[in-house]
C-alpha positions, 0 to 999 in steps of 0.5 A: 785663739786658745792655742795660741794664749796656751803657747804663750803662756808655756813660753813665759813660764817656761822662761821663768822656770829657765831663768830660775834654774839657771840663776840668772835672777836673785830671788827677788828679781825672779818674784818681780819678774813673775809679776810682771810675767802675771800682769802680761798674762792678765793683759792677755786674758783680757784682751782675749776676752775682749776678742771673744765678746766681740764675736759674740755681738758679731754672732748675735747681731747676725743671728737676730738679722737672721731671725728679722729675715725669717719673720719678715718671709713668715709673715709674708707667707701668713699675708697671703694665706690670710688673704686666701682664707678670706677669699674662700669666705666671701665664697662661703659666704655667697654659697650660704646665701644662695642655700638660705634662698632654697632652703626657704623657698623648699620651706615655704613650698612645703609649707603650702604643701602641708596647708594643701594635704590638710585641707583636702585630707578633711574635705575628702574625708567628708566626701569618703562616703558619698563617691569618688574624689576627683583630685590627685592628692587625697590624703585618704582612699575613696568610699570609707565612711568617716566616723561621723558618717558610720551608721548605728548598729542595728541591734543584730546578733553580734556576727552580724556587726562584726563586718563593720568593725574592721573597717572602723578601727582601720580608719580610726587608726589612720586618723591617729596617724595622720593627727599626729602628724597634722599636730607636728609630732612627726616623730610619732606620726611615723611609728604610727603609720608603720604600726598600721601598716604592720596592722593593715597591710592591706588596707586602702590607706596603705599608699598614703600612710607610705606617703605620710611616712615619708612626709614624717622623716622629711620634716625630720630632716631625715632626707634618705629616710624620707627618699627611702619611704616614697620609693617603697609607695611609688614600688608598690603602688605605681598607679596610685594617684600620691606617687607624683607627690611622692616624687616631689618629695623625693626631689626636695628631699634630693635638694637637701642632701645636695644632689641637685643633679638627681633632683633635676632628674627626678623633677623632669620624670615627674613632669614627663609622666604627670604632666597634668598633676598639681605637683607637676606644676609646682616641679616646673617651678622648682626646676626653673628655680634649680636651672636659674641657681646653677646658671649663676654659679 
């Protein structure tokens, strides 16, 4: 179109300059002829611009039909992705119910654990000076007299009293431990059982302060610590009567980080090895629990 307006005006301008050159027209009839020749010119800008408008709506209606098509398919796309995220949250949802179940069962569970440990921690320690204990969780290693129990000294020379010593501030720093962690500073109770450790290597609590020192970073929530810990009891003293304990530990603590295969494994060694222990009881149900949860998956 723009060629096309440029041709017509050279045409009609050029007429002018002919007819003037070649005297056709006065002056007068040129000036007219001019204005006339302006008049068409301004007739034909408009009607170009006109045309030019028009295409321009034409342009702009197609262009916005394209849009509506654009954000009709988008919001198509957003529906479904809408709808899919909803799906994954009513599973997510069904997923954290199943968890809160565990976890409180799990609490619970340790929780009876804990009144379980303590009960018999201060009843055995009562018995420490008397004989053996019979039950499988004791907090404490048989034959230790408590303080309360410990005899005066004897107004002996020094040398003389200097073996019972030992054995007393043992105890007192594992009962310092074990408060700790009876007081729910699990933290403390931690370090404290490993400065034992490091002060009584030796000693007969030394398998309960492993175990302890596990328990500590289980109720913590520090599960790999807590794995760690009883791993270390049951390497070091395989026989002792706190490893099925230490294996339940491990078991619950196998829950928490999601491994429920190895908890299943753990849960079925424990019941296999100690059948006849208090935490092979409470394996069985924990395993029935486990078993029941993935049935319904």
């Amino acid at each position: 179109m723009p060629s096309r307006f440029a041709l017509i005006l050279g045409l009609l301008l050029g007429g002018v300059s002919a007819a003037q050159a070649g005297g056709f027209f006065s002056d007068k009839q040129a000036h007219q002829r001019i204005d006339e020749l302006k008049q068409q010119l301004a007739q034909l800008q408009a009607q170009f611009q006109a045309k030019l408008d028009e295409e321009a709506k034409q342009r702009q209606a197609t262009e916005g039909r394209v849009s509506a098509l654009e954000g009709q398919l988008r919001s198509q796309g957003m529906l479904e992705l809408l709808n899919q995220v909803e799906r994954l949250n009513g599973e997510l949802a069904k997923l954290k119910g199943q968890l809160e179940v565990m976890a409180h069962d799990v609490e619970t569970t340790q929780k009876r654990q804990r009144d379980l440990y303590s009960d018999l921690d201060a009843r055995l320690r009562k018995l420490e000076g008397g004989g053996s204990v019979a039950t499988p969780q004791a907090a404490a290693p048989t034959s230790v007299a408590t303080p309360d129990t410990v005899p005066p000294t004897p107004p002996t020379p020094p040398v003389a009293s200097s073996a019972v010593t030992p054995a007393t501030a043992e105890l007192k720093d594992y009962e310092a431990a074990h408060a700790l962690f009876k007081s729910g500073k699990y933290a403390q109770s931690a370090e404290a059982f490993e400065k034992f450790l490091a002060t009584h290597p030796d000693s007969k609590f030394a398998p309960n302060a492993h175990y302890w020192i596990g328990y500590a970073h289980f109720s913590q929530k520090n599960y790999k610590a807590a794995i760690a810990a009883q791993q270390k009891l049951i390497q070091k003293y395989p026989d002792h009567s706190k490893v099925p304990d230490a294996l339940y530990n491990i078991a619950n603590s196998q829950i928490q980080l999601g491994d429920v295969d190895g908890a299943q494994q753990t849960l079925k060694n424990l019941i296999a090895k100690y059948p006849l222990s208090d935490a092979a009881a409470l394996a069985k149900k924990r395993l029935a629990a486990l078993e029941a949860l993935k049935s319904r998956n």
